[in-house]
ZADO-1210 file (C-alpha; in nm, 4 decimals, padded with zeros to 6 digits):
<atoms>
<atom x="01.2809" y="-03.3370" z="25.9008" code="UNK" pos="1"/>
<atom x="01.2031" y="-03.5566" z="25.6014" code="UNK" pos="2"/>
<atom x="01.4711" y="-03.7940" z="25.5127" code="UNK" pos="3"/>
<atom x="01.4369" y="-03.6766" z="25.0853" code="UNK" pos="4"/>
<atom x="01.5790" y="-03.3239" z="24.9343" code="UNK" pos="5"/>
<atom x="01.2738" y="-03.0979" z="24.9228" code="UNK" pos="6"/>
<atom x="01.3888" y="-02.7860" z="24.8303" code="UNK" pos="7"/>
<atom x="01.0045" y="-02.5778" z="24.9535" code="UNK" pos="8"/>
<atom x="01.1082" y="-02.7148" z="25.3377" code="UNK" pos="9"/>
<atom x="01.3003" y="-02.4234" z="25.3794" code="UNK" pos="10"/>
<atom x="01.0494" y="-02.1658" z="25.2462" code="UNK" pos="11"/>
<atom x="00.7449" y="-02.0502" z="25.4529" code="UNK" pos="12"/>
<atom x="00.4490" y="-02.2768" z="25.4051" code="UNK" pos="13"/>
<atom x="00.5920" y="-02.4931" z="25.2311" code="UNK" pos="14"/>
<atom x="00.5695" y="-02.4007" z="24.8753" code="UNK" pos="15"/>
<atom x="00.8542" y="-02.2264" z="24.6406" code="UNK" pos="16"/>
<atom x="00.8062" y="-01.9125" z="24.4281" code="UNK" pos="17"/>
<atom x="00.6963" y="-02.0547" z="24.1260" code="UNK" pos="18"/>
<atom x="00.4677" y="-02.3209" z="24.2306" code="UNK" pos="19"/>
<atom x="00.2784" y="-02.4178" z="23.9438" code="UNK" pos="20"/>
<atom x="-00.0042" y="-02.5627" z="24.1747" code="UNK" pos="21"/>
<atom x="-00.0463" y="-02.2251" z="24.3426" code="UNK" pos="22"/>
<atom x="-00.0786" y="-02.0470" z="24.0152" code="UNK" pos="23"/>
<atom x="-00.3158" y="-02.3287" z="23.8669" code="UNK" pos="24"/>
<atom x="-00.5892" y="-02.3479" z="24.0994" code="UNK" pos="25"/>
<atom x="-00.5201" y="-01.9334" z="24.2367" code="UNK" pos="26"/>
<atom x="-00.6190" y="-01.8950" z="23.8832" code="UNK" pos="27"/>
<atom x="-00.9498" y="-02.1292" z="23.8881" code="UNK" pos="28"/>
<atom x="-01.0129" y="-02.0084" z="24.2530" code="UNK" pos="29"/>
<atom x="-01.0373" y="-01.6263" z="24.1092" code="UNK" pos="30"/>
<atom x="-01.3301" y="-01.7515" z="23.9020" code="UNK" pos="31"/>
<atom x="-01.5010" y="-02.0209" z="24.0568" code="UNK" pos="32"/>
<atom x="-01.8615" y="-01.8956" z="24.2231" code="UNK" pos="33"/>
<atom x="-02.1282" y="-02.0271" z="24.5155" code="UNK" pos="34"/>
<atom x="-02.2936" y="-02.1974" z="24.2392" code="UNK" pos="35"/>
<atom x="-02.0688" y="-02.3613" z="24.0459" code="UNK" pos="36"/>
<atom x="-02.1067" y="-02.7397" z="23.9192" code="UNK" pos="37"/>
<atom x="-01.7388" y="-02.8190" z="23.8764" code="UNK" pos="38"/>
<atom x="-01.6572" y="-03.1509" z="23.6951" code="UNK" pos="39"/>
<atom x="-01.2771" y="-03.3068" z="23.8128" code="UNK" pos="40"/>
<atom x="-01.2014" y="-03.4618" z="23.4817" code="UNK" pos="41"/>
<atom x="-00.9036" y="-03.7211" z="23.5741" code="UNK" pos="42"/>
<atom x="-00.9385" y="-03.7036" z="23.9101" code="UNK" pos="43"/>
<atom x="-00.8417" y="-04.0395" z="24.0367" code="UNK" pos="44"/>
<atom x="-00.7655" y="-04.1523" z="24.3643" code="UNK" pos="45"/>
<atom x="-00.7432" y="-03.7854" z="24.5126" code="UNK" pos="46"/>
<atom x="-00.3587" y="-03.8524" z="24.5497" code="UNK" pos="47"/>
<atom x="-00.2708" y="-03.4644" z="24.6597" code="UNK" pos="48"/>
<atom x="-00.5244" y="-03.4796" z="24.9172" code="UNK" pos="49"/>
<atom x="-00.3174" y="-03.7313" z="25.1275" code="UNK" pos="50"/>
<atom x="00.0083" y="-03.6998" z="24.9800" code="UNK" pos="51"/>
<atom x="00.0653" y="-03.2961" z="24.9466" code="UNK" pos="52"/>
<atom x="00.2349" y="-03.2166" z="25.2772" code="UNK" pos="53"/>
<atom x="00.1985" y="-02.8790" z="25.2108" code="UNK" pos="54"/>
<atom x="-00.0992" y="-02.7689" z="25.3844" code="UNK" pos="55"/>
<atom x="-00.1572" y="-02.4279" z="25.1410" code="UNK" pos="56"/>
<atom x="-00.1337" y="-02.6541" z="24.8242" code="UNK" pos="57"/>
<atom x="-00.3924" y="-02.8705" z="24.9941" code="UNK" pos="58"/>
<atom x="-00.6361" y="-02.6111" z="25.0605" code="UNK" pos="59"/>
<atom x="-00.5601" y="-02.4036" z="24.7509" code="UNK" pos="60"/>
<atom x="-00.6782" y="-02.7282" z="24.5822" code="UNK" pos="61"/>
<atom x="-01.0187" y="-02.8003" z="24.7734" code="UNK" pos="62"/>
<atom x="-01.2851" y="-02.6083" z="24.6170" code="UNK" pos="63"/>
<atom x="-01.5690" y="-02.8023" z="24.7257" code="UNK" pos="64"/>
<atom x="-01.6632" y="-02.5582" z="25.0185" code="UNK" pos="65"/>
<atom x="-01.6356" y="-02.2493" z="24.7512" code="UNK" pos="66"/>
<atom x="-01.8717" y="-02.4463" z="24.5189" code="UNK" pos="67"/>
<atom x="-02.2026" y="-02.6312" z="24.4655" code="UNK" pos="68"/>
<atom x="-02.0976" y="-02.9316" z="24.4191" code="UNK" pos="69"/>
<atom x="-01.7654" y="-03.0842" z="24.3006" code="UNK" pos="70"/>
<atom x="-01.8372" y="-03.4654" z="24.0310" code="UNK" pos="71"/>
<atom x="-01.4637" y="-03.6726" z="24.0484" code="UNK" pos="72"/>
<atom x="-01.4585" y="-03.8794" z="23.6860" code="UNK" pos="73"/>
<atom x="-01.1965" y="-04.0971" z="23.5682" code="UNK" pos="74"/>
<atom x="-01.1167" y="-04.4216" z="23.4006" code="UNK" pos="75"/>
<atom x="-01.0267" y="-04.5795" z="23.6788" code="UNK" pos="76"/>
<atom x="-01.2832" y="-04.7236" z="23.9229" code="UNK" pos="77"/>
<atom x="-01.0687" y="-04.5947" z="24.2179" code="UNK" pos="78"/>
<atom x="-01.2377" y="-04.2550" z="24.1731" code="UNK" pos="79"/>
<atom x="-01.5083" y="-04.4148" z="24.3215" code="UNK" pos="80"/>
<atom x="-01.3428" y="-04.4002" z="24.6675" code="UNK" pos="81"/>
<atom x="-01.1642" y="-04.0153" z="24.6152" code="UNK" pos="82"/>
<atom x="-01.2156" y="-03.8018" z="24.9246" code="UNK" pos="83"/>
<atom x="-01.1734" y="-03.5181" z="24.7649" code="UNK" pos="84"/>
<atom x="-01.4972" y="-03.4437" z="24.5908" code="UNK" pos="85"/>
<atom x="-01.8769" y="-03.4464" z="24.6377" code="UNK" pos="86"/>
<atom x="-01.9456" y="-03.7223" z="24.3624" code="UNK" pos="87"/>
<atom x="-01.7666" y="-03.9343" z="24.1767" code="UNK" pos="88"/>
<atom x="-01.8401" y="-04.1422" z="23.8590" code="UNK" pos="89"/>
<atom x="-01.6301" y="-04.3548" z="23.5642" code="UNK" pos="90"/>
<atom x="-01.5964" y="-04.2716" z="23.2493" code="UNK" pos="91"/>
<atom x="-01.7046" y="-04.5792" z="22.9602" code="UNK" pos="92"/>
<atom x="-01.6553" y="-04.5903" z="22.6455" code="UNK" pos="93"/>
<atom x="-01.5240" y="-04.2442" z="22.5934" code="UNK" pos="94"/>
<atom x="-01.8200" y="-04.0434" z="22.7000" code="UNK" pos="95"/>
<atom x="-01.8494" y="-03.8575" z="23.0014" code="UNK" pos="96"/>
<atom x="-02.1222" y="-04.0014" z="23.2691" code="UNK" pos="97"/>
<atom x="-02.2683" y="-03.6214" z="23.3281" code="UNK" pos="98"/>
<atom x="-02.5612" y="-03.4874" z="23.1380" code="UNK" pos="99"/>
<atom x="-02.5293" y="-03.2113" z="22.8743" code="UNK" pos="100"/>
<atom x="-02.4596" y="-02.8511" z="22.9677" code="UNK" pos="101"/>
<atom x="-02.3998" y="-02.9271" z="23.3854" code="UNK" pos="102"/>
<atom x="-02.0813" y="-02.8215" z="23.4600" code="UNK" pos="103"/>
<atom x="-02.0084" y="-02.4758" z="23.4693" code="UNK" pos="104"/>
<atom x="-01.6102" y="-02.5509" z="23.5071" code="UNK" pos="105"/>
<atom x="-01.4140" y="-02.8620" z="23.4160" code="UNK" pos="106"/>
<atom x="-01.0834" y="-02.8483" z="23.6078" code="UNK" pos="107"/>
<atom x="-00.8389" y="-03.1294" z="23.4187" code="UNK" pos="108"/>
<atom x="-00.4583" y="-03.1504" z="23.5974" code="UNK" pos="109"/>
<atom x="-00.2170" y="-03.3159" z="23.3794" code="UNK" pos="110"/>
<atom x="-00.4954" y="-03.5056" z="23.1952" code="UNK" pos="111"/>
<atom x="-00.4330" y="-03.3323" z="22.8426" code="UNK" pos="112"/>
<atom x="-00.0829" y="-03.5390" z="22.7818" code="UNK" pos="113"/>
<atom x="-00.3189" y="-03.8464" z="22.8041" code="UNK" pos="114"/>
<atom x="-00.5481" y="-03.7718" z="22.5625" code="UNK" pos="115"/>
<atom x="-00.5473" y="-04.0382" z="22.2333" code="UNK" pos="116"/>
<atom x="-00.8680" y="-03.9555" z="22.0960" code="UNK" pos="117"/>
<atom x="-00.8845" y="-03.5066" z="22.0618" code="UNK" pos="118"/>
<atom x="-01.2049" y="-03.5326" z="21.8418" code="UNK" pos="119"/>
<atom x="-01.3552" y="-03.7107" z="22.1208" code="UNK" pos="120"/>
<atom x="-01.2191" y="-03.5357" z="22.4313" code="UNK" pos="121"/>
<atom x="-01.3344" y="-03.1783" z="22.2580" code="UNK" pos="122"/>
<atom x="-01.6580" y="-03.3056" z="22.1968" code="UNK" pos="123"/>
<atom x="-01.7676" y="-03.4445" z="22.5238" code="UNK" pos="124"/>
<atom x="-01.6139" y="-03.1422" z="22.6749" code="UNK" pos="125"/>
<atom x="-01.8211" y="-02.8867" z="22.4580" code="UNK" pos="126"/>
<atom x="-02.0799" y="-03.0952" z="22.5311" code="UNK" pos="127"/>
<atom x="-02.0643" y="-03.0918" z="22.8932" code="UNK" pos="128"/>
<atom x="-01.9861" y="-02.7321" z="22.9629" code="UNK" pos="129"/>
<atom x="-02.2352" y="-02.4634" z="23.0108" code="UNK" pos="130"/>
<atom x="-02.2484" y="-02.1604" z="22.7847" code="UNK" pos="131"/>
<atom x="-01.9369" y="-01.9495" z="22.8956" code="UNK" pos="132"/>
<atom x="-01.7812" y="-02.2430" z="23.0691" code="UNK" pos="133"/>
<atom x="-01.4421" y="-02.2831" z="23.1544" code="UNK" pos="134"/>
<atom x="-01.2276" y="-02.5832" z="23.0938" code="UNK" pos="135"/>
<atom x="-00.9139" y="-02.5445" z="23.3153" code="UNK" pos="136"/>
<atom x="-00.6337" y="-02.7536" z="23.2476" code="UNK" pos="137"/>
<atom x="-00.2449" y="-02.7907" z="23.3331" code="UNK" pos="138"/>
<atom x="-00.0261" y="-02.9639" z="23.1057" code="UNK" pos="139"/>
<atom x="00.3412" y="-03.0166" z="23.0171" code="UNK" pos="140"/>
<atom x="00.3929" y="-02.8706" z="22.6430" code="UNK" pos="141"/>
<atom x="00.4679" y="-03.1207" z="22.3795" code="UNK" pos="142"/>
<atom x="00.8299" y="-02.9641" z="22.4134" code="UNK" pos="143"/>
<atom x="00.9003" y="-02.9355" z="22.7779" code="UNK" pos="144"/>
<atom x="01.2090" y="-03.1765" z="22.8366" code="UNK" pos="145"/>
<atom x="01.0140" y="-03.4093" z="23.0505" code="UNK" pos="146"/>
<atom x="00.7956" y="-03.4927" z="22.7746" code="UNK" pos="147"/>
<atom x="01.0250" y="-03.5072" z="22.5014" code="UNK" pos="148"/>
<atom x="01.2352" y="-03.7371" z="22.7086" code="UNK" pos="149"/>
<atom x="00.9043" y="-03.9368" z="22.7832" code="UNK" pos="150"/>
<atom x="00.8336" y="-03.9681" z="22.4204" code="UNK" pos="151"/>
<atom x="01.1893" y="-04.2306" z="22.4000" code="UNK" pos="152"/>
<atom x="01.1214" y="-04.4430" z="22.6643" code="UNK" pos="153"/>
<atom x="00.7988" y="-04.6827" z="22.6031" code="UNK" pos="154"/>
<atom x="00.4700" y="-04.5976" z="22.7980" code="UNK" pos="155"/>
<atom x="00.5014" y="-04.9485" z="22.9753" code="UNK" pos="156"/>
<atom x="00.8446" y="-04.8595" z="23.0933" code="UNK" pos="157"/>
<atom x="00.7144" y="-04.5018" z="23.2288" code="UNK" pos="158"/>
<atom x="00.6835" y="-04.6340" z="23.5931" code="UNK" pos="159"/>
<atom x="01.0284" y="-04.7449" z="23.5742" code="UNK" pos="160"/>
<atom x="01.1987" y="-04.4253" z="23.4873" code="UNK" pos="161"/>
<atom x="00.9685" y="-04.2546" z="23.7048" code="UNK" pos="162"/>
<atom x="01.0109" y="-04.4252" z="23.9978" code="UNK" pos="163"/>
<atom x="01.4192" y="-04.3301" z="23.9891" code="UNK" pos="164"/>
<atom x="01.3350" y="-03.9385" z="23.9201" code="UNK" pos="165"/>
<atom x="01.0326" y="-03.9143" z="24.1268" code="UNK" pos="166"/>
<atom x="01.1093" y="-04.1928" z="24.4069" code="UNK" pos="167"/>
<atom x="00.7620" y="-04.0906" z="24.5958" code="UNK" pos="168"/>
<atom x="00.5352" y="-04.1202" z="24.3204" code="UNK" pos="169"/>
<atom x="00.3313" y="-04.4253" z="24.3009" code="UNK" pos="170"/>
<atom x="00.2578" y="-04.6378" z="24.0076" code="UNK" pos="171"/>
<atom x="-00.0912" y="-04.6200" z="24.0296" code="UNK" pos="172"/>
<atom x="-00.0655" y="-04.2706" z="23.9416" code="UNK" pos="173"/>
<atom x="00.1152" y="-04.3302" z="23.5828" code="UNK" pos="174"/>
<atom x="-00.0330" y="-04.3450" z="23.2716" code="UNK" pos="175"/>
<atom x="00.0337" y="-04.3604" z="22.9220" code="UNK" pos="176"/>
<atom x="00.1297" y="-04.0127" z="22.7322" code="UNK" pos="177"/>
<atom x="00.0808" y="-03.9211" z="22.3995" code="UNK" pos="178"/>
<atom x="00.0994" y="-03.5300" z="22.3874" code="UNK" pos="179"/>
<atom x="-00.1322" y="-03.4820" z="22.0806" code="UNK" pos="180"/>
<atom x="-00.3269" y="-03.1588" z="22.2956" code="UNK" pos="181"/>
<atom x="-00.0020" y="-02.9932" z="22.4302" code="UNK" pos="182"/>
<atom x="00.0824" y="-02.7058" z="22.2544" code="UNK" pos="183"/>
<atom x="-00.1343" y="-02.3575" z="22.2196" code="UNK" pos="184"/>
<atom x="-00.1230" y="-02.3810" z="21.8730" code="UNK" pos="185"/>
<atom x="-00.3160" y="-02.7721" z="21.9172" code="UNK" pos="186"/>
<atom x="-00.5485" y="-02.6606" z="22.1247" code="UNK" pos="187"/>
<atom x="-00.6475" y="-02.3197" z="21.9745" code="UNK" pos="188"/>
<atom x="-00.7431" y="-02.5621" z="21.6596" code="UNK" pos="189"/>
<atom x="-00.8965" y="-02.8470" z="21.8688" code="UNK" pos="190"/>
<atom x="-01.1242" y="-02.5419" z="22.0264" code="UNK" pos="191"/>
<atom x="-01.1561" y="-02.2792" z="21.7953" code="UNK" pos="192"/>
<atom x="-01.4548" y="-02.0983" z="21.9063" code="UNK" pos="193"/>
<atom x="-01.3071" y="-02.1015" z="22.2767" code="UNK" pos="194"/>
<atom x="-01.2164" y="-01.7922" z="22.4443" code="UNK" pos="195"/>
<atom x="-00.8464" y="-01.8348" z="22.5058" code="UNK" pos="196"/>
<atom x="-00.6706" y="-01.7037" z="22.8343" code="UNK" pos="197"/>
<atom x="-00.4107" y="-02.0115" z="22.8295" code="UNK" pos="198"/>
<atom x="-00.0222" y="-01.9331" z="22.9087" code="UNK" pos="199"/>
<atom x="00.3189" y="-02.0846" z="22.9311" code="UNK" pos="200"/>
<atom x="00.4227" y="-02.1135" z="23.3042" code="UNK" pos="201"/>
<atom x="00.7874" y="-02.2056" z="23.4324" code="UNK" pos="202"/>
<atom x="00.7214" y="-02.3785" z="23.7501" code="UNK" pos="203"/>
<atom x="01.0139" y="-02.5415" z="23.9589" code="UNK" pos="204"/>
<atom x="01.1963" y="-02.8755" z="23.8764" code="UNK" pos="205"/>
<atom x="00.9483" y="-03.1222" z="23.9764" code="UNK" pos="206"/>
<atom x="01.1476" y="-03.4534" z="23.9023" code="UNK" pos="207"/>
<atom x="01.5011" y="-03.4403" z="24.0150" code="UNK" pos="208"/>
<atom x="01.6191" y="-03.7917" z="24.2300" code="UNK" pos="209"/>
<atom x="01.5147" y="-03.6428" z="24.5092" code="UNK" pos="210"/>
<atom x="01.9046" y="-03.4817" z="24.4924" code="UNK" pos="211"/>
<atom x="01.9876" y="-03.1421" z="24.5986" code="UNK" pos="212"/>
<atom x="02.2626" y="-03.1078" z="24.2906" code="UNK" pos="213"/>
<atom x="02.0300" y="-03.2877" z="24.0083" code="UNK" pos="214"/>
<atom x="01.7118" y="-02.9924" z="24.1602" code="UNK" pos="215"/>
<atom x="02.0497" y="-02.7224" z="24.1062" code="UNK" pos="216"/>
<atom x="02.1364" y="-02.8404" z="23.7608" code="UNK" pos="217"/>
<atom x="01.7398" y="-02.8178" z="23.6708" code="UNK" pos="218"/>
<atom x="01.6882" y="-02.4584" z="23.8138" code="UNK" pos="219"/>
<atom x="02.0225" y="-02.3260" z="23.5904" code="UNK" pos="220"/>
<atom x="01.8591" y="-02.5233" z="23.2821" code="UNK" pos="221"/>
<atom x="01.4927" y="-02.3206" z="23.3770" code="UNK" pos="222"/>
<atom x="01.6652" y="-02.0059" z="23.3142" code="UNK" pos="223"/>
<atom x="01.8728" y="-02.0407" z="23.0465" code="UNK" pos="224"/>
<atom x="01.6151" y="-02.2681" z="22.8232" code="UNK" pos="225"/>
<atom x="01.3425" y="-02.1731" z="22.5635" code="UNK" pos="226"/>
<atom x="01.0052" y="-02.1002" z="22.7320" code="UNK" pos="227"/>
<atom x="00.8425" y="-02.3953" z="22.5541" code="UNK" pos="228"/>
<atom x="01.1499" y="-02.6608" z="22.6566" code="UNK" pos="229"/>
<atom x="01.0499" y="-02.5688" z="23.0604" code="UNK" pos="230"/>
<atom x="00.7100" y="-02.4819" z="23.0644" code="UNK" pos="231"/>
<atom x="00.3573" y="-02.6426" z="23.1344" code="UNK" pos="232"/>
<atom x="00.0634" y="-02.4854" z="22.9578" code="UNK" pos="233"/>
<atom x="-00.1934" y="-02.3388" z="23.1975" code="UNK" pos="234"/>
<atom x="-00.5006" y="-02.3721" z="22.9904" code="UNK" pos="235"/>
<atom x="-00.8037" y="-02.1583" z="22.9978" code="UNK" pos="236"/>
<atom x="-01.0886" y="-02.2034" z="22.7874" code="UNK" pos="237"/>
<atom x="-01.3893" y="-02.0113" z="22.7840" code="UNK" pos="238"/>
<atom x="-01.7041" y="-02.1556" z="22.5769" code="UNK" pos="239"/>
<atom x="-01.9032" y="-01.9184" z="22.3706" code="UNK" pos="240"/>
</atoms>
């Protein structure tokens, strides 16, 4: 038994209810075909694929075997080394390092809260995508309480907090936020010719100390909050 508060240990395979990493990729998994390109946009070091220790999160997450081929790009050079795709390749100077019109999905997990430039991330993603593509992204809305709490603490003190209310996450997974593509209402005017299938989607408490009480306290505010204040935005763009 592990020696943190995990609240899915108790639940067959692993996972709670409202997993919001089941419901992400279910969703993309429900669409993705044999011949599929699929571009990982953000997809770093491949942190889930030896961190996850839930085994149907894991595989729920691997498309590579459902696909033709899966292309890992990221800022960071340590995509280079990701296990979890059949390519990888880093982004420079803004523009994406795959050739217009190749991927037929673009699959970006928590990537959108990142996002400085939204003139530039639409067009290289337009750009990119097939006709009747799909961009597939997860996101916490501009409103969720995790983000406006992020928004008073300073993006160079981000690791700190988040090392206290998610003790296993690593630094090198933490970025600087700026929410500018995290409401429906942003995005439906950053893409407006898009086909729209996005959602709000109340997953569990993800950060809470690792404490049993602090996970309780989050679960009561799920329920009795606004959508927006506890919910990520599943995103689902389809390109005309």
């Amino acid at each position: 038994m592990p020696d943190h508060f995990n609240p899915a240990f108790r639940m067959i395979g692993e996972y709670l209810p409202l997993d919001g990493t089941i419901e992400f990729y279910g969703r993309i998994n429900a669409i993705l075909k044999p011949t599929d390109v699929v571009v990982d946009l953000g997809a770093g070091r491949g942190a889930w694929h030896c961190e996850d220790t839930c085994e149907a999160r894991r595989r729920i997450r691997d498309v590579r075997s459902r696909v033709a081929r899966v292309i890992g790009v990221d800022i960071d050079p340590v995509v280079l080394a990701n296990p979890t795709t059949t390519e990888n390749r880093v982004v420079t100077n803004g523009e994406l390092p795959i050739a217009d019109r190749t991927a037929d999905l673009i699959i970006a997990d928590y990537v959108l809260e990142h996002v400085t430039d939204v003139r530039s991330f639409v067009r290289e993603v337009e750009r990119v995508l097939k006709p009747e593509g799909f961009l597939c992204a997860r996101t916490p809305h501009k409103y969720h309480y995790v983000s406006v709490s992020a928004r008073f603490v300073e993006n160079k003190r981000h690791g700190i907090v988040l090392s206290r209310v998610q003790p296993r996450r690593k630094s090198a997974d933490i970025f600087p936020t700026a929410y500018r593509l995290n409401t429906l209402k942003a995005l439906r005017k950053a893409f407006p010719s898009f086909q729209d299938y996005s959602y709000l989607y109340s997953a569990e408490p993800a950060y809470y100390f690792d404490n049993r009480l602090v996970y309780n306290f989050f679960c009561l505010l799920h329920r009795v909050s606004p959508p927006m204040f506890v919910s990520n935005l599943l995103i689902f763009l389809r390109k005309n």
